[in-house]
N, C-alpha and C positions, 0 to 999 in steps of 0.2 A: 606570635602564633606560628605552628610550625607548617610546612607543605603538607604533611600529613592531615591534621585540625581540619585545614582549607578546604579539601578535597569533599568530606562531607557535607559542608556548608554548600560549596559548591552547588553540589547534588543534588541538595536537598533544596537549594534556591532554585535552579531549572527546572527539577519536578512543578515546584510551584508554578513557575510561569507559565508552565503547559496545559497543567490545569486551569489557570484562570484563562490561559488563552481559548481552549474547548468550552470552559463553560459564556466566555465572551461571544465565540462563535454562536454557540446552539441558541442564547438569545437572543442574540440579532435572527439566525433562521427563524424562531418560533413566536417571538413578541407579538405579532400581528396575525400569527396566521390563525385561520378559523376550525378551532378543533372538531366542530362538529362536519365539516363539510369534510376535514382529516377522515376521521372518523366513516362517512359513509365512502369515501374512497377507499380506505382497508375491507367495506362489507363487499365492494365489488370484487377483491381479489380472490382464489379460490382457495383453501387449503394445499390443495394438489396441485398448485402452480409454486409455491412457495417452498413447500418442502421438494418439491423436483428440482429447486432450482439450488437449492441448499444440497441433494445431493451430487449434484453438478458441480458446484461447488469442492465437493468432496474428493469428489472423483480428480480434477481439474487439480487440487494439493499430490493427487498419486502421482500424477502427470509430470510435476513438478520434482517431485522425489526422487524418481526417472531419469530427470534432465539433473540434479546434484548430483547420482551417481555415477553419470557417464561422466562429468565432468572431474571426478574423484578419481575413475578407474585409466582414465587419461594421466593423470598424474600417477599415476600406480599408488593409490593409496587405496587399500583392501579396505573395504567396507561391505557388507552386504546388502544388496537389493531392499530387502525387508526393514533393516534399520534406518536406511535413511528415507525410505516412508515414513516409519515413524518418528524420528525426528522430525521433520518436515511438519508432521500432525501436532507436534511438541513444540515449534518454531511458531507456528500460526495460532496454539493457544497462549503464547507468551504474548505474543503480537498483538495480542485484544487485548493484554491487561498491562502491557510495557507500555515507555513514551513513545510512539511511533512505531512503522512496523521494522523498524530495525533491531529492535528491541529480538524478535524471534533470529535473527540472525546470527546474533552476537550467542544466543542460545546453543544453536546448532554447532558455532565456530566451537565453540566450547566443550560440548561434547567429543565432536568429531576429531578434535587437536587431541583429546584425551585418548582416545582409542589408535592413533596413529603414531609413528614415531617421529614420522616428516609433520610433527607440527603447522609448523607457518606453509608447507602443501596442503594442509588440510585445510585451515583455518582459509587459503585464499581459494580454495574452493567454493565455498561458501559467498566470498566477495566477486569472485568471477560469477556463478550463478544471479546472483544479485544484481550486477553490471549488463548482464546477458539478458536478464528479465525486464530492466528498465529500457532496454535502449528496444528492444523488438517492442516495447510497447509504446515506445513513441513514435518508432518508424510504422506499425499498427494505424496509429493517428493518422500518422500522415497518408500514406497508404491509401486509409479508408476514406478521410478528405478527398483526393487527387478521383478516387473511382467514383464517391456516391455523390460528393458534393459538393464539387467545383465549381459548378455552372449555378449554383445558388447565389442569388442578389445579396451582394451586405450581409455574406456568412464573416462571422469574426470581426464587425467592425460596428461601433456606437452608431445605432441609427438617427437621422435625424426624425423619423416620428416617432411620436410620442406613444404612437400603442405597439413598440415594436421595441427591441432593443435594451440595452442597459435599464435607461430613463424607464421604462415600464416594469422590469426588476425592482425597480428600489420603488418606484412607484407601488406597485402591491403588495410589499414587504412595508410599508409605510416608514421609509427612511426619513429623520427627520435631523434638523441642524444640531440637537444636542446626541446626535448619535455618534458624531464624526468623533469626539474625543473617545468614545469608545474601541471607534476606528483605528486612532492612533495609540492608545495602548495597545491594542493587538501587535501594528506593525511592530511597535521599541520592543515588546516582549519580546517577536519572533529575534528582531536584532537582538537581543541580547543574549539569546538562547542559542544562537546559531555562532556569536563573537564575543559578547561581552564578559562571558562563564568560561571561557575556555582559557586553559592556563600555557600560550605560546610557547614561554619561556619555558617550560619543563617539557613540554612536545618538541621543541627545538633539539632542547639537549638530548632527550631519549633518543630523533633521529639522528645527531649528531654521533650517539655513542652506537648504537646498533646500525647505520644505514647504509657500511660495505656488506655487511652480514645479509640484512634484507635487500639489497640490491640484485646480488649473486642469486639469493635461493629465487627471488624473484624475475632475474631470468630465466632460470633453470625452467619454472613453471610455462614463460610466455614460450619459448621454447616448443613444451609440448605440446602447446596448443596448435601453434604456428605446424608443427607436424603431423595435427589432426585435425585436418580440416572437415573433416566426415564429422568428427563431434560437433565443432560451433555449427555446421550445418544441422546436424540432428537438433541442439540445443534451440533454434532458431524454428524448426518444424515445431517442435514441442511446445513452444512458446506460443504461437500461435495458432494452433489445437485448442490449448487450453484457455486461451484466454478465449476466442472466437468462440466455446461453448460456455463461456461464462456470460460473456456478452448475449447471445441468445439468449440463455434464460432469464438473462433483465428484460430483453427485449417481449418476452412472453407474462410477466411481471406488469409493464407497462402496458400489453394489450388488456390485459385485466384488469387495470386503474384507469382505461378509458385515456389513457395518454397516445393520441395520435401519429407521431413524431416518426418520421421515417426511421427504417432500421437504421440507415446513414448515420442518423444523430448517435446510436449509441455507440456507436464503431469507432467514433471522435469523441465522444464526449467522455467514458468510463475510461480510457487511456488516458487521455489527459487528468482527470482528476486522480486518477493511481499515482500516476507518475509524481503530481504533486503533493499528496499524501503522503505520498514517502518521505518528504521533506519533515524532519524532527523538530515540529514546533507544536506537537498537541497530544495527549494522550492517546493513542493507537490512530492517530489522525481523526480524532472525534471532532466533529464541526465546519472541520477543513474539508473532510469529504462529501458531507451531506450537502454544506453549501455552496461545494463546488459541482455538484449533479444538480442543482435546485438554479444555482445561479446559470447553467448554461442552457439547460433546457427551456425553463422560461424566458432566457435572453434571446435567443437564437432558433428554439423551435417553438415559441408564443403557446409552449405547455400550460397547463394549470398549475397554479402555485401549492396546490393543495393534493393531486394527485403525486407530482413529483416530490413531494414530501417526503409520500407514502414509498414512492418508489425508494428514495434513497436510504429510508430507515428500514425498508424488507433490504439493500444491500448488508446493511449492518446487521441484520439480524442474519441471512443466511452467511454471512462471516462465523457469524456465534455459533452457531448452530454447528457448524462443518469445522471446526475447532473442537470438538465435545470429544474427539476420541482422542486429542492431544492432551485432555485433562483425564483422561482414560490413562493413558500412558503416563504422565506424572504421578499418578497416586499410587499406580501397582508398581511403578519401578523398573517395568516393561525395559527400559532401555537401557538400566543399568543391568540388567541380568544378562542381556545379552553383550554389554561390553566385558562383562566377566566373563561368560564362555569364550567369545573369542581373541581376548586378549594376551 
C-alpha cells in the first residue's frame, strides 16, 4: 500500500474516533440526567437573553477579524478589513462542522495564502492569531482566579465531602464501575488521535526537506512582530474585549437558568474549557465542551446539574447561531468574488 492509499485511511480512521469520542462524551453528560427538569430549566431562559447573547457572539467573531487583520497588515500582507471578517464568519462555520475548532483555521490559512503572495506570512498569520487567542485566554483564567477567587476554600481541588466536589459530580451523573471502560476508550482514542494516526516519518522528512526555507521566512515574521509591539498589545486588548463580553452574556444566560454561581466562576471556568476544546480529539469539541462547563460548575460552584446543562448547550447553540452568516458567505461565494477583484 502506497503513502498515498494511507493517507485517506488515516483520515478517515481519526474522523472516526472523534466521533465516537463526542458521541462517548454526550452520553456519559446525558445518561442520568433528568430531561424534564432539563426541560423546565430552558422555560426559565428568555428568548431575548439567548438571541442577545448569540449576537454577542457575533459581534465578539468581528472583533476577532480586527485582531487577524492587524496581524496580516504587520506582516504587510494586503487584505482587506471586510474580508477577513468574513472569513473569520467562514472560519467559525467550518468550525462547527470540522474535527475541532481548528478545523476553521486551516480554512482561513487557505484562503488567505491564496490571495497573498507571501504565502507561509499569510498562512502564519492565522497560527499567530491563533497562539494569541489561546494564551490571553489562559492568562484570562488565570487573571480572573488570582482577582475573584483566590481566597475560596478548596477551589480546584477534590474535596473530601461528599456534597461538594468531584465525588458529588459523578455522584449526580450516576457514574457507575462499568462506566470506567467507557472512560478508557475515550482516553486511547484521544491517544491515538493526537499520536497514533500521525505519520512522523513523512513529517520528519517534509521538515527535513523544507525547514531552512521555513526557518528564514519564519524569522522574517517573528521579526515583525518583535517590531510591533503596539499590535501584540492591541491583539491582547481585543482578546480580552471579546472574550469578557462573551463571558457576560453566559453570565446573563445563567442568571436566567437560576444558576447562582458567582461571575468569578465564569471568568475561570469558559477559559479553561476553550482552551481545552481546542484540543483535536471531538468533532467541533462536541462533549468535551459541555462536559467540561457541567463538570466545573457542579464540582466547584455546587451548581444544578440540570441547569448547567442548559447553560452549556445555549453555549453551543449561540455558537450555531453566530456562525449562520459564515454559511452565508459559503453559498453565495462572497469571498471568492472578492479575491477576484483584488487579486
Amino acid at each position: 500500500m502506497t503513502g498515498k492509499d494511507k493517507q485517506p485511511r488515516k483520515r478517515y480512521g481519526s474522523l472516526t474516533i472523534r466521533i465516537l469520542i463526542a458521541v462517548a462524551a454526550c452520553c456519559i453528560i446525558f445518561k442520568d440526567t433528568d430531561f424534564v427538569q432539563l426541560g423546565r430549566a430552558f422555560k426559565e431562559l428568555h428568548l431575548l437573553t439567548l438571541l442577545f447573547a448569540s449576537f454577542v457572539f457575533a459581534v465578539s467573531q468581528c472583533i476577532l477579524g480586527v485582531r487577524w487583520w492587524l496581524f496580516l497588515r504587520a506582516q504587510e500582507v494586503s487584505i482587506s478589513l471586510w474580508l477577513t471578517i468574513k472569513l473569520t464568519f467562514l472560519g467559525l462555520f467550518f468550525s462547527n462542522f470540522m474535527p475541532s475548532s481548528v478545523g476553521g483555521d486551516l480554512v482561513r490559512a487557505w484562503y488567505v495564502s491564496r490571495h497573498s503572495p507571501k504565502k507561509l506570512q499569510a498562512a502564519l498569520g492565522v497560527a499567530v492569531d491563533r497562539i494569541m487567542g489561546l494564551m490571553t485566554t489562559f492568562l484570562i483564567a488565570i487573571g480572573s482566579y488570582l482577582i475573584f477567587l483566590r481566597d475560596q476554600d478548596g477551589l480546584f481541588q477534590i474535596s473530601k465531602n461528599p456534597q461538594a466536589g468531584a465525588l458529588s459530580f459523578l455522584d449526580k451523573l450516576s457514574v457507575k464501575g462499568y462506566h470506567v471502560p467507557g472512560l478508557i476508550i475515550i482516553l486511547l482514542g484521544a491517544g491515538c488521535v493526537l499520536a497514533g494516526l500521525v505519520d512522523f516519518k513523512a513529517v520528519f522528512n517534509r521538515l527535513v526537506r523544507h525547514g531552512l526555507d521555513f526557518l528564514r521566512q519564519l524569522k522574517e515574521v517573528v521579526t515583525v512582530y518583535y517590531r510591533c509591539p503596539l499590535v501584540l498589545a492591541g491583539g491582547l486588548g481585543l482578546t480580552v474585549l471579546m472574550q469578557s463580553m462573551v463571558i457576560l452574556s453566559y453570565w446573563g444566560i445563567g442568571l436566567d437558568l437560576g444558576i447562582s454561581a458567582h461571575l468569578g466562576y465564569y471568568f475561570v471556568f469558559f477559559p479553561i474549557v476553550w482552551v481545552i476544546g481546542s484540543i483535536p480529539v471531538s468533532i467541533a469539541g462536541i462533549g468535551i465542551l459541555e462536559g467540561g462547563v457541567v463538570f466545573l460548575f457542579v464540582t466547584f460552584a455546587n451548581a444544578d446539574v440540570e441547569a448547567v446543562t442548559a447553560l452549556a448547550l445555549c453555549q453551543r447553540l449561540t455558537w450555531v447561531l453566530a456562525s449562520l452568516p459564515g454559511l452565508v458567505v459559503h453559498l453565495t461565494g462572497a469571498h471568492r468574488v472578492q479575491f477576484g477583484r483584488q487579486g
